[in-house]
C-alpha beads as a LAMMPS data file, in Angstrom:
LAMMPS data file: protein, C-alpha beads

352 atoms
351 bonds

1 atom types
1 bond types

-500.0 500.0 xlo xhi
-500.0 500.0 ylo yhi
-500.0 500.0 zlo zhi

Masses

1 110.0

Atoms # bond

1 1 1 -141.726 35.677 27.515
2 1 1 -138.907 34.083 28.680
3 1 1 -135.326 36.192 28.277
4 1 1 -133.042 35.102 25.534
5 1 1 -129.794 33.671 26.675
6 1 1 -126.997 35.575 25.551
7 1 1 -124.303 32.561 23.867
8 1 1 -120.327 33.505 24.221
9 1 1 -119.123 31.854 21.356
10 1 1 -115.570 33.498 21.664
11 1 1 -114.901 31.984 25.140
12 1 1 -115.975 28.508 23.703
13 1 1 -113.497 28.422 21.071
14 1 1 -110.772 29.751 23.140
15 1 1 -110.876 26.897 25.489
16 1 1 -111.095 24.362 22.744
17 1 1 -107.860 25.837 21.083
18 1 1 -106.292 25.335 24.500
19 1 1 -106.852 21.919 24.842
20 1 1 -105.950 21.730 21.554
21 1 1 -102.763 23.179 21.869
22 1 1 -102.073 21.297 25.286
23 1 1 -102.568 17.880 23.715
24 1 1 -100.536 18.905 21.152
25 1 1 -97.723 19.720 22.944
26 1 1 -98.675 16.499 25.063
27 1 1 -98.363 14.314 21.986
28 1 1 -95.465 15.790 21.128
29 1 1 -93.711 15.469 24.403
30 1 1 -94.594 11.771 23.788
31 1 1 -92.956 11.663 20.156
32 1 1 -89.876 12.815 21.571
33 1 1 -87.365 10.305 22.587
34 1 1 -85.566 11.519 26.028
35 1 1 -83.138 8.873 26.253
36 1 1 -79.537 10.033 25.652
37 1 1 -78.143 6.742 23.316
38 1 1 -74.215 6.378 24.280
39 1 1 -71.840 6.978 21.783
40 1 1 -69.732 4.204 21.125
41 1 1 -66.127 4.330 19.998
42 1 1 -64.386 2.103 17.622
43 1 1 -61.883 -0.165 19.273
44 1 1 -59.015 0.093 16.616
45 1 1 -59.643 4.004 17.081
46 1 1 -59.260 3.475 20.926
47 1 1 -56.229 2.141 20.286
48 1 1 -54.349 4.477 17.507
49 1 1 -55.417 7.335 19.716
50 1 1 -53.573 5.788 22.818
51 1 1 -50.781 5.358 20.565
52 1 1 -50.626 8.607 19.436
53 1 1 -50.742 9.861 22.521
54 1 1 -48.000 7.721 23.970
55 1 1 -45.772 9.068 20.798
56 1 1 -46.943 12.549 21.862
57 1 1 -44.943 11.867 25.345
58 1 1 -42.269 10.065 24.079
59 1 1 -41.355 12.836 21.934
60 1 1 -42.040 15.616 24.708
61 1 1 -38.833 13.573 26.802
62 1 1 -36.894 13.094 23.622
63 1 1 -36.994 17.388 22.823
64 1 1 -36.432 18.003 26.746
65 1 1 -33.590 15.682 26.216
66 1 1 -31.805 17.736 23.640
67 1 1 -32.330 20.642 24.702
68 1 1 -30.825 19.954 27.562
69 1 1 -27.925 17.976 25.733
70 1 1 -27.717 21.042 23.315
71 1 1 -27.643 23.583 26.448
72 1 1 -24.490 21.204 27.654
73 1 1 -22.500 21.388 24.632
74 1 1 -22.749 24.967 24.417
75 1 1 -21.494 25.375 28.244
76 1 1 -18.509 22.973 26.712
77 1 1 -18.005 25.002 23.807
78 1 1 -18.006 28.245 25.705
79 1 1 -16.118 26.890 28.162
80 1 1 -12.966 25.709 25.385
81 1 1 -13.199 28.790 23.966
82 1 1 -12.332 30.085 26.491
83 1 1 -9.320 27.628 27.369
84 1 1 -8.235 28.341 23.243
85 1 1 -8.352 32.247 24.031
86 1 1 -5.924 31.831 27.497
87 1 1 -3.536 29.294 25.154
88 1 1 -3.231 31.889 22.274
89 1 1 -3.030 34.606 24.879
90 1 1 0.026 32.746 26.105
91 1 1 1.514 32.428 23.322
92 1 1 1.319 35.804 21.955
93 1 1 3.059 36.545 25.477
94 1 1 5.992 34.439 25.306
95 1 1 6.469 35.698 21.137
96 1 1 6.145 39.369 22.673
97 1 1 9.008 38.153 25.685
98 1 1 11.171 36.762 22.904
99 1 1 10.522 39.653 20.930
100 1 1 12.040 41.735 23.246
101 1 1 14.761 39.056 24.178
102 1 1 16.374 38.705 20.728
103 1 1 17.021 40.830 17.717
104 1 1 14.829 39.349 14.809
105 1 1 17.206 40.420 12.644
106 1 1 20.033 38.658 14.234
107 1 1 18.337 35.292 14.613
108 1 1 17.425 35.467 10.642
109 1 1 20.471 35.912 9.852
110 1 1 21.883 33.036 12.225
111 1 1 19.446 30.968 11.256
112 1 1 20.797 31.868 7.914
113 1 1 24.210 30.937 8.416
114 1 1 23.401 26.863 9.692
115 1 1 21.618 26.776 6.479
116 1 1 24.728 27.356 4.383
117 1 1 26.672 25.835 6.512
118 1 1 24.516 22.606 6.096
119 1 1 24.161 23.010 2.982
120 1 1 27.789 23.067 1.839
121 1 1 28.673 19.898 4.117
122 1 1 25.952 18.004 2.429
123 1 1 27.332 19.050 -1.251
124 1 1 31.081 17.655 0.197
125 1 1 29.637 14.555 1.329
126 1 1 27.814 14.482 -1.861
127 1 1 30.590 14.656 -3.767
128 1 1 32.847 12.347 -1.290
129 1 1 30.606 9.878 -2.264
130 1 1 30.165 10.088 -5.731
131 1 1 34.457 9.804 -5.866
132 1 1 34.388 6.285 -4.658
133 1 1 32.092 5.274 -7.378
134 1 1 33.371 3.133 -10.658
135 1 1 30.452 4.201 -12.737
136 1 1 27.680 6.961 -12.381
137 1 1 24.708 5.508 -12.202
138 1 1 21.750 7.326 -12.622
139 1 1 18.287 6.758 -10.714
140 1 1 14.794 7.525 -9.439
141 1 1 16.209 8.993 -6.163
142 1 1 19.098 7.932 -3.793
143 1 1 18.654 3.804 -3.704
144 1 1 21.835 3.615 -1.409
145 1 1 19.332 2.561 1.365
146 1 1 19.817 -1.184 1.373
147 1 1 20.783 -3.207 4.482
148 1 1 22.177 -6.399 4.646
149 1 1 23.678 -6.432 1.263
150 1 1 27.152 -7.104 1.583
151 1 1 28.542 -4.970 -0.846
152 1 1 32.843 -4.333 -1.525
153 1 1 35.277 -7.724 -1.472
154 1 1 38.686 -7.994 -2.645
155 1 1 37.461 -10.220 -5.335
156 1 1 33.815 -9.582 -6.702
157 1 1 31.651 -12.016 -8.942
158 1 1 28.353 -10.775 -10.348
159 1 1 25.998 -13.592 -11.561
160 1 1 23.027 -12.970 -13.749
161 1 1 20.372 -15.195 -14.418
162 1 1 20.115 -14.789 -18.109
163 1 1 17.188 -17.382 -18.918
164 1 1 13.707 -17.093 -20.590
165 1 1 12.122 -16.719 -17.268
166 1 1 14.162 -13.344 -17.157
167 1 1 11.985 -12.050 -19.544
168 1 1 8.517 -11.762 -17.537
169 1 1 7.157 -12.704 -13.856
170 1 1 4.910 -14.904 -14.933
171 1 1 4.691 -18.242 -17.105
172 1 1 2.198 -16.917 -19.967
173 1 1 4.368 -13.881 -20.616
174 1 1 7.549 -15.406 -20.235
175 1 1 6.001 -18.128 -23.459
176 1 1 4.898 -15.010 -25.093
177 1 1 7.810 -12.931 -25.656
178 1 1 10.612 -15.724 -25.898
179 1 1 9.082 -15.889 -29.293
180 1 1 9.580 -12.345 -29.894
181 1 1 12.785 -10.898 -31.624
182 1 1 16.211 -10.396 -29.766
183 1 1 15.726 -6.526 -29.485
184 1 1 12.322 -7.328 -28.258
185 1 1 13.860 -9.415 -25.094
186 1 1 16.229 -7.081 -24.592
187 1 1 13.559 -4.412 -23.916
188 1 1 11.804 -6.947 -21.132
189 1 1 11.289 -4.743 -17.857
190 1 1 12.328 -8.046 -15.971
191 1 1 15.121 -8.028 -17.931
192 1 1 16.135 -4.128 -17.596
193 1 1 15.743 -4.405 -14.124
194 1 1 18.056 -7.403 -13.258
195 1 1 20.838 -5.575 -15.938
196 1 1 20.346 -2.298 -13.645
197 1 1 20.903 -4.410 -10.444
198 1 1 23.896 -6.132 -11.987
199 1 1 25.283 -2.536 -12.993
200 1 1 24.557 -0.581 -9.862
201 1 1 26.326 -3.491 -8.062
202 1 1 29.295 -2.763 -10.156
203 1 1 29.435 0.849 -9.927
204 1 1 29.368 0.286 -6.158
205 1 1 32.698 -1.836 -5.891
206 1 1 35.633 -0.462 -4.498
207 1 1 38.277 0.674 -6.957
208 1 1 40.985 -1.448 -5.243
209 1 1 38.914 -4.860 -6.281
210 1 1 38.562 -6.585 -8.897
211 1 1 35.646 -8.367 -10.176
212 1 1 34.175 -10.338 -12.946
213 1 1 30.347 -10.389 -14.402
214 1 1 28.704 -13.965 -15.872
215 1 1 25.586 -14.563 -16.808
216 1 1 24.072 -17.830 -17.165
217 1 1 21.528 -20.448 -18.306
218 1 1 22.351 -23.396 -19.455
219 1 1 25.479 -22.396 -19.436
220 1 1 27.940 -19.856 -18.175
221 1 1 30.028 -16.866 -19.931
222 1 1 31.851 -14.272 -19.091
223 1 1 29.924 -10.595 -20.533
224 1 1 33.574 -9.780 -21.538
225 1 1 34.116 -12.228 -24.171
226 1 1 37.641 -14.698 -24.124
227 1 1 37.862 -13.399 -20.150
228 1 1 36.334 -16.727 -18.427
229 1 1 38.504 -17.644 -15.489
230 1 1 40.085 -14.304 -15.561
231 1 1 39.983 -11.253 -13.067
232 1 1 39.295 -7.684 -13.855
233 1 1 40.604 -4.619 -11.815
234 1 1 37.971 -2.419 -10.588
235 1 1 39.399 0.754 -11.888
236 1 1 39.970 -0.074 -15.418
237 1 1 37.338 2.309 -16.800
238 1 1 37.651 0.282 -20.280
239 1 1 37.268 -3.091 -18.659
240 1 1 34.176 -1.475 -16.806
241 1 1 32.819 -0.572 -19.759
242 1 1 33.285 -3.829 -21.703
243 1 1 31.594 -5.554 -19.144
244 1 1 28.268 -3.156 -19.046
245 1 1 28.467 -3.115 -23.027
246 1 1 28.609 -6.919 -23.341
247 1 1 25.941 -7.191 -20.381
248 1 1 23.401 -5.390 -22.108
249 1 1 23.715 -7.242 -25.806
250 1 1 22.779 -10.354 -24.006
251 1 1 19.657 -12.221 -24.855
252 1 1 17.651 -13.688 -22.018
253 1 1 16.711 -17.331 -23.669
254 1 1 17.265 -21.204 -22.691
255 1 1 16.888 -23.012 -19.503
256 1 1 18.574 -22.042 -16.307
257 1 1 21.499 -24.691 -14.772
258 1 1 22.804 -23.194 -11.529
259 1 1 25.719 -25.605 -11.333
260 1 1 27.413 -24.716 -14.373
261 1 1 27.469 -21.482 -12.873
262 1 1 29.181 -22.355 -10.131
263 1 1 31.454 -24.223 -11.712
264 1 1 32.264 -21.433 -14.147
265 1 1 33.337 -19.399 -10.788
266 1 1 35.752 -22.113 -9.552
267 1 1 37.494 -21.395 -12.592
268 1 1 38.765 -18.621 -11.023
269 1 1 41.830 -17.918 -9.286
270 1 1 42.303 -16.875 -6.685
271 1 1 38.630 -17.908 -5.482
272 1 1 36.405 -14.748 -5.343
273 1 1 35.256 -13.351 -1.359
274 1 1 32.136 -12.094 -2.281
275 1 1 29.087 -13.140 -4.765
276 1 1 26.328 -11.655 -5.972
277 1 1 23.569 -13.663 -7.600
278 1 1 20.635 -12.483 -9.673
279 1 1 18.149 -14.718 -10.270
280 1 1 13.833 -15.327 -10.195
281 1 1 13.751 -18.880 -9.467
282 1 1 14.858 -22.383 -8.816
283 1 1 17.239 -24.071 -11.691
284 1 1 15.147 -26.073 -14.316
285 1 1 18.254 -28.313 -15.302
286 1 1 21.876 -29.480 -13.410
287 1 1 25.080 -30.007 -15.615
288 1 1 23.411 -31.687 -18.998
289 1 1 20.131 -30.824 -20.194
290 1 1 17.130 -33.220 -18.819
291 1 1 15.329 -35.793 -21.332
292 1 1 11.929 -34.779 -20.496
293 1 1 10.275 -32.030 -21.600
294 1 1 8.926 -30.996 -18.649
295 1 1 10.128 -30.716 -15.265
296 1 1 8.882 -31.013 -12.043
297 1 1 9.002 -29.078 -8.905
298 1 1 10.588 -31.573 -7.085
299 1 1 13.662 -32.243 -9.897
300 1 1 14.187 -28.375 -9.339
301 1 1 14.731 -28.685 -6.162
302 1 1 17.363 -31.469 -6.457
303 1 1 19.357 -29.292 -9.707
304 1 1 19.256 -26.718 -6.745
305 1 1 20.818 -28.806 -4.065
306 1 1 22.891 -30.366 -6.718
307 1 1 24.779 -26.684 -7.292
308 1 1 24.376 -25.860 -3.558
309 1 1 27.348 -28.817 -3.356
310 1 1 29.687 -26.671 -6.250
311 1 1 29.566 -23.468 -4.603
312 1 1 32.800 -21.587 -3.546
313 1 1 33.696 -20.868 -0.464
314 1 1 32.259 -17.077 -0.184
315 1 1 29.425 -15.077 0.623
316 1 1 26.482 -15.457 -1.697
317 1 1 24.229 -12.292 -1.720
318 1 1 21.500 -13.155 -3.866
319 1 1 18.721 -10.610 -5.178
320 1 1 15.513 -12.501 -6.293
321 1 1 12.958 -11.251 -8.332
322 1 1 10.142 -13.885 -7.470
323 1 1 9.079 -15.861 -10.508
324 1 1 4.626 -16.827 -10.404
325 1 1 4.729 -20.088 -9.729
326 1 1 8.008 -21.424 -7.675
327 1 1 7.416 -21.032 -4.041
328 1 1 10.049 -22.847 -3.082
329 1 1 12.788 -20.779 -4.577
330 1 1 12.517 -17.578 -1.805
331 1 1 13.172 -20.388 1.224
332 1 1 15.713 -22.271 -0.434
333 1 1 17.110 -18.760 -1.605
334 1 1 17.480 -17.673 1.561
335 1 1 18.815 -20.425 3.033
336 1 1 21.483 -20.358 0.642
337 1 1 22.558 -16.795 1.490
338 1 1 22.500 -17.154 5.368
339 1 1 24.637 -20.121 5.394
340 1 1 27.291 -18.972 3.238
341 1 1 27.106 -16.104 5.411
342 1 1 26.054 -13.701 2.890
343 1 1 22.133 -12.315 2.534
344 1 1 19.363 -12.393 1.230
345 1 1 17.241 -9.384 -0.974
346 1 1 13.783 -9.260 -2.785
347 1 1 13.635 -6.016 -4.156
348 1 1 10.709 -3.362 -5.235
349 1 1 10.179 -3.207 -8.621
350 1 1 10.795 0.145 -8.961
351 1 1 14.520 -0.616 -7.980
352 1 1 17.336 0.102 -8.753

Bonds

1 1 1 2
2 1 2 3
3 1 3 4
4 1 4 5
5 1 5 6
6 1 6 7
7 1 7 8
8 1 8 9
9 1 9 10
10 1 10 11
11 1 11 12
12 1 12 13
13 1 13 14
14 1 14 15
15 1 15 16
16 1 16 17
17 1 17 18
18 1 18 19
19 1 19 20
20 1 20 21
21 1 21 22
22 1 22 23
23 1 23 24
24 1 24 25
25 1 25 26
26 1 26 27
27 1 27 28
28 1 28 29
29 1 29 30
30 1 30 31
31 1 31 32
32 1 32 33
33 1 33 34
34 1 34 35
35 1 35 36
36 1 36 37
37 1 37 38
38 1 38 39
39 1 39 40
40 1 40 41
41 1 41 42
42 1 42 43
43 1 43 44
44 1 44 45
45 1 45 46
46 1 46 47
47 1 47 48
48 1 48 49
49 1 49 50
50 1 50 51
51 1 51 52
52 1 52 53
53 1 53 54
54 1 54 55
55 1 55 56
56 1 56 57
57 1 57 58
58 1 58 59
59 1 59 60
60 1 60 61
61 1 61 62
62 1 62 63
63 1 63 64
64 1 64 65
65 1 65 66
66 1 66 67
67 1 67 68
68 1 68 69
69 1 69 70
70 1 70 71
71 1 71 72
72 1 72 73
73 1 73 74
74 1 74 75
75 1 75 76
76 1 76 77
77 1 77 78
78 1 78 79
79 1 79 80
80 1 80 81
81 1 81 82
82 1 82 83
83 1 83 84
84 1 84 85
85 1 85 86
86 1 86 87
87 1 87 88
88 1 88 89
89 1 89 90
90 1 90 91
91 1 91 92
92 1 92 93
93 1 93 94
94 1 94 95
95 1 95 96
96 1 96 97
97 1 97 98
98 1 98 99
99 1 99 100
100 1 100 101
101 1 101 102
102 1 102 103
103 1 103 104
104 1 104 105
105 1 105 106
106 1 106 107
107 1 107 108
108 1 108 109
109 1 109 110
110 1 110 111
111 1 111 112
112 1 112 113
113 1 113 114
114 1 114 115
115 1 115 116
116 1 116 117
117 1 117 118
118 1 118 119
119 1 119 120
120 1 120 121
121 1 121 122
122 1 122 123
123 1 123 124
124 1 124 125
125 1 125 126
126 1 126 127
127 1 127 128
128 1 128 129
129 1 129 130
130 1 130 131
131 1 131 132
132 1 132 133
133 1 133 134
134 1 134 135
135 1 135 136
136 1 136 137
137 1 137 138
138 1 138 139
139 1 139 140
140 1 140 141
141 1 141 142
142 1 142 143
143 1 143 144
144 1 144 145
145 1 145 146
146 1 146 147
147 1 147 148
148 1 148 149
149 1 149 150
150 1 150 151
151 1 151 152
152 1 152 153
153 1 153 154
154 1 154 155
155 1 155 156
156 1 156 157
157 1 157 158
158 1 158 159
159 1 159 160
160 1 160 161
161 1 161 162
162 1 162 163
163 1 163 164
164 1 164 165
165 1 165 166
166 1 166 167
167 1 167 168
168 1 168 169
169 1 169 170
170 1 170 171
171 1 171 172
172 1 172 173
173 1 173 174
174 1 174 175
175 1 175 176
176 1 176 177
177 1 177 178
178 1 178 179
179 1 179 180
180 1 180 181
181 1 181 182
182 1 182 183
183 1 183 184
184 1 184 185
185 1 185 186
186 1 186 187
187 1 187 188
188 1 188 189
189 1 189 190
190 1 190 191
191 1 191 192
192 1 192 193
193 1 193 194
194 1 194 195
195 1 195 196
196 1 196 197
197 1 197 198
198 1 198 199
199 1 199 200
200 1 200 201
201 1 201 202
202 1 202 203
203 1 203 204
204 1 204 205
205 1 205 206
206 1 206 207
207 1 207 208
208 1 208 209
209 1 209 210
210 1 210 211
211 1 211 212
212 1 212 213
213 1 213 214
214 1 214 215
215 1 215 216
216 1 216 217
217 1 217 218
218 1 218 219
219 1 219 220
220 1 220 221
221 1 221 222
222 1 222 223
223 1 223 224
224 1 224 225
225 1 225 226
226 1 226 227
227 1 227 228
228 1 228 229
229 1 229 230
230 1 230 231
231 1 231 232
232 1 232 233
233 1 233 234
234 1 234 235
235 1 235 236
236 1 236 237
237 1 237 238
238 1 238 239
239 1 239 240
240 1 240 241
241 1 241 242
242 1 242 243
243 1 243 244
244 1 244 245
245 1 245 246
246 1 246 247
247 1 247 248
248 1 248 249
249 1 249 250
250 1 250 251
251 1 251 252
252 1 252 253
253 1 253 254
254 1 254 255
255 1 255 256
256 1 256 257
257 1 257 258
258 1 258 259
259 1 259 260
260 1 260 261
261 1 261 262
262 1 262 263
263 1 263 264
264 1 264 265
265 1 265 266
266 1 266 267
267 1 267 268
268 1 268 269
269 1 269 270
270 1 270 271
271 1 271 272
272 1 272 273
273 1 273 274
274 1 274 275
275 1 275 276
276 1 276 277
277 1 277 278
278 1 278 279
279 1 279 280
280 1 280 281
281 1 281 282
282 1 282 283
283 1 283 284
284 1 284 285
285 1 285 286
286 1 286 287
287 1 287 288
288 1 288 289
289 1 289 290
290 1 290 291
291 1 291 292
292 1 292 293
293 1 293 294
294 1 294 295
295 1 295 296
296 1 296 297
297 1 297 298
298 1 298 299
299 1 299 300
300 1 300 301
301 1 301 302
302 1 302 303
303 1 303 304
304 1 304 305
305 1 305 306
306 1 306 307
307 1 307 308
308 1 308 309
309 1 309 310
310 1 310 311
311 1 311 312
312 1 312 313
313 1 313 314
314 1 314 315
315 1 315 316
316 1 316 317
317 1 317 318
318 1 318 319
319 1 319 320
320 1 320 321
321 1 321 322
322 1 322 323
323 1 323 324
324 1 324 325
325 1 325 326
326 1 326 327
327 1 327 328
328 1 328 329
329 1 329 330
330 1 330 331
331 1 331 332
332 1 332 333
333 1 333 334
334 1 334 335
335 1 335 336
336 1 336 337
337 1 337 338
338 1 338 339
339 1 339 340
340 1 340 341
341 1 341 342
342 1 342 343
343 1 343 344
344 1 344 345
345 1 345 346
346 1 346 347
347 1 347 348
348 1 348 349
349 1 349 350
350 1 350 351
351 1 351 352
């Protein structure tokens, strides 16, 4: 009897699950993609990042640029503190060398004695001063600073423009109020502040003179009333007075006619040597009173020239306070002063 063959069934199945395994792991390899894909980058990516790094840099330099800058100014700073602490040092020195120069007690009370001495040679020149005026005259401050104003004359005329264009600066106003009452004109601050130029003028002429005031528009009268063609002396207080009291009850109204003006000061006798003349703007009539009622710039200009051939022989200082709307007047103004050999003022308004 054949032997019986002993079967291994453990060793059969342990191969199988080898080769199993292996072609597992075979298939698997195979399954497996070994290719590394690139990674691509976005373009507009690319691009921000470059900027961001160039920004980066940019700002690296700009920092290392301050700082340095900032390390500069503080060498400056240290080094003018410095300079300040040698200057006050200096200083202190030369107070300590005085110091020991000089009493302090003895230069207070030098110092001390120029004051008072100053101070009374100021209160006798005040009071020098106030002796040679005709009138007090009271103001916002010393207004004695004007040059080229020939003040003083033997023989003083004051003429004041005493038309409705007195009344305002410009042509609205000036239609508004001449329909106002008398007091109501009278209170005008154009008005007020030609009557203080006309009185300052007087209280500034020398007591040995003497002088007469007209005002004028159409036509021309004495502000001492039944005194046309007649002189006044300077230091009559009473006549003074008159003339202030009758300059400030007149009314600015009417038109303005420079001739008769000038005629009115031929009248006198003897001729005056020095005029003053208050007015805002060219005449708007000559000896009569136009036809029209309106005139024109040009017909102003011949009343002007027109009176310009009636003037006396004398200075003419003449203070203008511009009216809106006549241009002409400062030039032909002016022109009138220099050749008469007198001047020529435009005050502030805040004057006199």
């Amino acid at each position: 009897m054949a032997k019986q063959r002993t079967l291994q069934p453990l060793s059969m199945s342990f191969l199988d699950l080898m080769a199993c395994g292996f072609g597992a792991v075979t298939l698997l390899f195979l399954i497996v993609k070994h290719t590394v894909e690139e990674t691509v980058v976005d373009p507009t990516l690319k691009s921000e990042i470059s900027l961001l790094s160039e920004e980066i840099r940019v700002g690296e330099e700009e920092k290392a640029r301050l700082r340095n800058s900032l390390e500069e100014r503080q060498a400056r700073l240290v080094e003018a503190q410095g300079r300040a602490d040698r200057v006050v040092e200096q200083i202190r020195e030369k107070h300590r060398e005085r110091s020991i120069q000089s009493d302090p007690e003895e230069e207070i009370a030098r110092l001390r004695k120029q004051v008072e001495t100053l101070e009374r040679e100021t209160a006798e020149l005040r009071d020098a001063s106030r002796g040679k005026d005709l009138r007090t005259f009271a103001g916002d401050g010393d207004r004695q600073y004007l040059t080229g104003l020939k003040l003083g004359g033997r023989r003083v005329v004051i003429l004041l423009d005493s038309s409705a264009s007195m009344l305002a600066d410009d042509l609205v106003n000036v239609i508004r109020r001449r329909n106002m009452d008398d007091a109501a004109k009278r209170r005008a601050d154009k008005w007020q502040r030609a009557v203080r130029t006309a009185e300052w003028l007087l209280a500034r002429t020398p007591s040995q003179s003497r002088f007469q005031i007209y005002t004028f528009n159409t036509g021309a009268a004495s502000t001492i009333a039944g005194s046309d063609g007649t002189w006044h002396q300077a230091a009559d207080g009473a006549a003074v007075s008159a003339a202030v009291a009758g300059l400030k009850k007149t009314v600015p109204q009417g038109g303005t006619s420079l001739v008769n003006a000038f005629r009115a000061v031929n009248k006198l006798s003897p001729a005056p040597d020095n005029i003053f003349l208050i007015t805002d703007s060219l005449p708007t009539q000559g000896a009569t009173t136009p036809a029209g009622n309106t005139v024109s710039a040009r017909d102003r200009v011949r009343y002007f020239n027109e009176a310009a051939k009636e003037l006396p022989r004398a200075p003419v200082n003449v203070i203008l306070f511009p009216m809106e709307g006549d241009p002409a007047a400062a030039g032909l103004f002016w022109n009138l002063g220099l050749s008469s050999g007198g001047s020529f003022l435009s005050p502030a308004t805040d004057w006199p």
